[in-house]
C-alpha positions in Angstrom: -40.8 -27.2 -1.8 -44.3 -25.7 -1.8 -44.1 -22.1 -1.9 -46.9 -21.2 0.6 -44.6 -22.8 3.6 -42.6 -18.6 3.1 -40.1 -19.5 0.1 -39.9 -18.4 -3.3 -39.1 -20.3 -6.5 -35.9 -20.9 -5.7 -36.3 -22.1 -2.4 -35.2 -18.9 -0.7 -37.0 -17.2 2.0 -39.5 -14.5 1.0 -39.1 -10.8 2.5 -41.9 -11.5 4.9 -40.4 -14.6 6.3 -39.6 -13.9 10.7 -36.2 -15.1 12.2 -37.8 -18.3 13.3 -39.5 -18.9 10.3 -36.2 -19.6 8.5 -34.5 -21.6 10.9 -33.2 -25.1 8.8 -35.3 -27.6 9.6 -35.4 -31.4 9.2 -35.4 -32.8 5.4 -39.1 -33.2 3.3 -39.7 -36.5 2.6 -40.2 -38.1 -0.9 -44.0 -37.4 -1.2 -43.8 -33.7 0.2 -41.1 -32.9 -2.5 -43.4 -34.7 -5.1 -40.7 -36.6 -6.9 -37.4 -34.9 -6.4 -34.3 -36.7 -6.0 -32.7 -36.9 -2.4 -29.9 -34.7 -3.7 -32.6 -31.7 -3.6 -34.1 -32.4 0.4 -32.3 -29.3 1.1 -32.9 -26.7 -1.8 -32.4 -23.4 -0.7 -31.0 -24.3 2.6 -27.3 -24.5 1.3 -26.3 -27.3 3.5 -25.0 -26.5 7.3 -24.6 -23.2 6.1 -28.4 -22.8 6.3 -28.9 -22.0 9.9 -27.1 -18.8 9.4 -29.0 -16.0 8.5 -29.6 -12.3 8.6 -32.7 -10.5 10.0 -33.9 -9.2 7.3 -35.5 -12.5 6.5 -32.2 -14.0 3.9 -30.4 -16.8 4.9 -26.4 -17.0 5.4 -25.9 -18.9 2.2 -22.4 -19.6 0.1 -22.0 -18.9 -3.4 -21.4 -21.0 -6.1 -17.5 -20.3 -5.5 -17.8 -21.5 -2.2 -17.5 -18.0 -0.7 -19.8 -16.5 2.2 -22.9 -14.7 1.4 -23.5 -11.1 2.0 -25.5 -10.8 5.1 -27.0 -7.6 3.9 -29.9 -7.3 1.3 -28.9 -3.5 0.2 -25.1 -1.7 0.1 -26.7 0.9 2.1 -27.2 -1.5 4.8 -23.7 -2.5 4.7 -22.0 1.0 4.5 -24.4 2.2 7.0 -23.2 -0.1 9.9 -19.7 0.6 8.4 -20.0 4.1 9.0 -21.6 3.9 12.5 -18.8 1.7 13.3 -16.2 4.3 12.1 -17.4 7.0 13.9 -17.9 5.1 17.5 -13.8 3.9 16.7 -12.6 8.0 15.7 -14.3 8.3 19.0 -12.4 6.4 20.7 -9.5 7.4 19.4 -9.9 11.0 20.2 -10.5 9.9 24.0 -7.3 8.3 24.0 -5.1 11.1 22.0 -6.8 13.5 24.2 -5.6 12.0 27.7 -2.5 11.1 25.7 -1.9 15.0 25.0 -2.9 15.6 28.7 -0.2 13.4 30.3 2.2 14.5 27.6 1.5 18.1 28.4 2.0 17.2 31.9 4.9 15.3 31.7 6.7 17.6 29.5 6.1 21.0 31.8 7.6 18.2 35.2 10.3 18.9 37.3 13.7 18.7 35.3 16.9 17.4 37.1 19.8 20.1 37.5 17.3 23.1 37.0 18.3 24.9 39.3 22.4 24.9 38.3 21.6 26.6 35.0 21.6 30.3 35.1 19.4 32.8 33.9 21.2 33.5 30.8 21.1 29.7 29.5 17.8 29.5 30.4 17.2 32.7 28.1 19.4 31.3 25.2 18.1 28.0 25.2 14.4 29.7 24.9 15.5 31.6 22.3 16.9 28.8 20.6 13.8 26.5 21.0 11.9 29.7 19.3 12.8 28.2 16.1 11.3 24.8 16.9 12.4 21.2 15.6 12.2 19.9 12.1 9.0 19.7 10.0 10.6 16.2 9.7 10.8 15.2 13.4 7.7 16.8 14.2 5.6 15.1 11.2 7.4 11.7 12.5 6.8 12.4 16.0 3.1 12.9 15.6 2.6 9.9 12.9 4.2 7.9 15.8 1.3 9.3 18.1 -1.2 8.6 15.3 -0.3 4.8 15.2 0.0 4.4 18.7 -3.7 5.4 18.7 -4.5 2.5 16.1 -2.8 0.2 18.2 -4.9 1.3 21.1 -7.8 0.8 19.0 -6.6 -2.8 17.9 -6.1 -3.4 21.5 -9.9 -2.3 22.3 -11.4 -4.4 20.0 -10.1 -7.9 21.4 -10.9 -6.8 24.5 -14.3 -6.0 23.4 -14.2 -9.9 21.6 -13.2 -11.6 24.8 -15.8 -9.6 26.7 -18.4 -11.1 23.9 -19.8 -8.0 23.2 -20.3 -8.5 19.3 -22.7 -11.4 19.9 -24.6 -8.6 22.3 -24.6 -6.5 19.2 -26.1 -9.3 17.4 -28.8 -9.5 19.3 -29.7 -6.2 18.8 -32.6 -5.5 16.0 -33.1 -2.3 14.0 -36.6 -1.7 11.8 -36.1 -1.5 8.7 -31.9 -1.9 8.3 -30.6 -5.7 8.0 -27.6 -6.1 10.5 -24.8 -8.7 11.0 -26.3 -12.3 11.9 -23.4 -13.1 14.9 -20.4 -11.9 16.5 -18.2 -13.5 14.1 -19.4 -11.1 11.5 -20.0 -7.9 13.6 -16.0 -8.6 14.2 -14.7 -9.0 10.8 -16.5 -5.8 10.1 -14.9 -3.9 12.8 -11.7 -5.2 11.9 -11.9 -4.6 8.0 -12.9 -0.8 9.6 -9.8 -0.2 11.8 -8.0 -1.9 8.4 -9.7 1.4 6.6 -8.4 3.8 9.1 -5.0 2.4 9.2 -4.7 3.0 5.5 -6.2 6.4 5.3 -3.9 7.2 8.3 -1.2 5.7 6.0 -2.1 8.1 3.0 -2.5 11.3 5.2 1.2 10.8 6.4 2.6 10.7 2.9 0.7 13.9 1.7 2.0 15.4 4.9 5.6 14.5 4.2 5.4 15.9 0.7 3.9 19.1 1.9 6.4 19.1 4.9 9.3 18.5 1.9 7.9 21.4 0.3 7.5 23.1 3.1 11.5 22.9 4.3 12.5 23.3 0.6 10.8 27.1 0.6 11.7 27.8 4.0 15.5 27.2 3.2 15.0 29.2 -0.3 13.5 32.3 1.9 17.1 31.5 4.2 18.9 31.9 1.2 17.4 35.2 -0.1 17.4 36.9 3.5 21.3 36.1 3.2 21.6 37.8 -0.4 20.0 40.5 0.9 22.2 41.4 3.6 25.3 41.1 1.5 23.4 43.4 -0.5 23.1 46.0 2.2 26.6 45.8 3.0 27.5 46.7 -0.7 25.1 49.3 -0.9 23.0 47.5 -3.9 19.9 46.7 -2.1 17.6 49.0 -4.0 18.2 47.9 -7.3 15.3 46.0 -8.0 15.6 45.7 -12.0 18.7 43.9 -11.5 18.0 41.4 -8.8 16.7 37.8 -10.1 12.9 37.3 -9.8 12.9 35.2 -6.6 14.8 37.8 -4.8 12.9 40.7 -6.5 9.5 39.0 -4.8 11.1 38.0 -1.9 12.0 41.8 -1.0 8.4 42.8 -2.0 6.5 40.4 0.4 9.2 40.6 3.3 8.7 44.3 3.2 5.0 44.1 3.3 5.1 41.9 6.3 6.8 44.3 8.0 4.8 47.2 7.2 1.4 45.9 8.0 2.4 42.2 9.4 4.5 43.6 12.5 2.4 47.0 13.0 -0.9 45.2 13.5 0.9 42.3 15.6 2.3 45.3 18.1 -1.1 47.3 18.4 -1.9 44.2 20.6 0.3 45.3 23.4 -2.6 47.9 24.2 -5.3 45.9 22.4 -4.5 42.3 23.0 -1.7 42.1 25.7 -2.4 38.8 27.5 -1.9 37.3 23.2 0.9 39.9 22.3 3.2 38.4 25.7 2.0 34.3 24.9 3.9 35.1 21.1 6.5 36.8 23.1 6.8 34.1 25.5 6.8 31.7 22.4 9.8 33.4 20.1 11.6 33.3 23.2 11.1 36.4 25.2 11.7 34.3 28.8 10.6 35.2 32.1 11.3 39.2 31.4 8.1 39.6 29.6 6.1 37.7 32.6 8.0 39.9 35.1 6.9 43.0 32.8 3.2 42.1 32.8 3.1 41.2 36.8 4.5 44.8 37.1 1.5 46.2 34.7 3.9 47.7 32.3 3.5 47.5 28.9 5.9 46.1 26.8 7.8 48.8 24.4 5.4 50.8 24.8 7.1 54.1 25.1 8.0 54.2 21.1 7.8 52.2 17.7 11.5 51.4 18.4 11.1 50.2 21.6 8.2 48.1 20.1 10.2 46.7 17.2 13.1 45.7 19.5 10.7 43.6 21.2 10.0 41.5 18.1 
């Protein structure tokens, strides 16, 4: 092959080479090819495979293992329309989670059948006991339910994008400079080898999540544990004898007492400070409809003394 018709040495096309210049043309005859078997007519073309190509100017060639060539001439290239790809799909999935959390919200605040039979003091208990929220369990598998819900969304988006045939648009689309998939085929495999990538980074996230959720319950119950030593210790009279309590009691004293001390006194300066964010955390450890009542009527809640503020709490 002469190497002024735009190829190189090896019969590949140079850099400067257009899209039409390397379309696969018919075979050189024996004179052209100046003595070259007919087994060599289409050097650098790599058989049918040759009218695929990229825009930088390189050909969609196979190996020498009979695998696909990489359609990009740099990895930047190639991580660069990854990462374009990822963010348009984490989009996309924040649209969905966030009309997901609308209708959720909505649906969860609806009418409720037999409302009105339950009186005011079951509706006050079961607010205090939903206070204390659900398992770190059932919430983390609630919300990894939610999370591949979205993928499936996501799955769902992309074949409708396919049947639509808007990868081979895609393909048609030039950038300066940056070599980009060829056809739609390709454009698709890389968008599915992305949502593969989120799947399994979703897939890790969840498992650190449960360990620190397991963590989370196992210190949660130990705190349980100590508050219940502590008040059989204040029925014995023994509650301030710190040198003989074990260490994880001994620290749990020292940081429950802070808490309270600076913790709670800051937190119930907001009924004059903050009040509208002092009556939502009222409202969410189970205060009821008495603390909405209290700020309709513009009085402040416990605000005569510090007892009256700490019964609150």
């Amino acid at each position: 092959v002469e190497e002024g018709e735009g190829h190189d040495a090896h019969g590949e096309p140079s850099r400067g080479a257009s899209r039409e210049g390397i379309a696969h043309s018919e075979a050189p005859s024996g004179s052209e090819v100046g003595g070259h078997g007919q087994g060599d007519e289409d050097v650098g073309h790599g058989g049918e495979g040759g009218e695929e190509h990229n825009k930088g100017g390189e050909e969609h060639r196979e190996n020498a293992h009979g695998e696909e060539h990489q359609w990009w001439k740099y990895k930047w290239e190639r991580d660069y329309v990854e990462v374009v790809t990822e963010i348009v799909m984490v989009l996309g999935a924040m649209v969905f989670e966030h009309v997901y959390h609308i209708l959720h919200h909505m649906a969860q605040h609806g009418s409720k059948f037999g409302a009105s039979m339950v009186s005011e003091e079951a509706k006050a208990a079961q607010n205090f006991a939903n206070a204390f929220g659900d398992s770190l369990f059932l919430v983390l598998l609630n919300r990894a339910g939610g999370e591949f819900m979205c993928l499936g969304f996501l799955a769902f988006t992309v074949w409708l994008l396919e049947q639509f045939e808007l990868f081979e648009t895609l393909a048609r689309i030039e950038i300066d400079g940056v070599s980009t998939p060829a056809n739609g085929h390709v454009y698709l495999e890389l968008v599915e080898n992305v949502h593969i990538q989120l799947f399994l980074g979703m897939v890790l996230y969840f498992i650190i999540a449960w360990i620190v959720a397991k963590n989370s319950i196992d210190r949660n119950m130990l705190s349980e544990q100590l508050r219940m030593d502590w008040i059989e210790q204040l029925k014995a009279g023994t509650a301030k004898n710190l040198h003989t309590d074990p260490p994880a009691l001994r620290k749990f004293k020292r940081w429950r007492v802070h808490f309270q001390e600076q913790g709670v006194k800051e937190v119930l300066a907001w009924q004059e400070s903050r009040p509208e964010l002092f009556l939502k955390i009222c409202r969410d450890m189970g205060g009821g409809s008495g603390f909405d009542a209290a700020a309709a009527s513009g009085n402040a809640v416990g605000k005569e003394n510090s007892k009256g503020r700490a019964s609150v709490i």
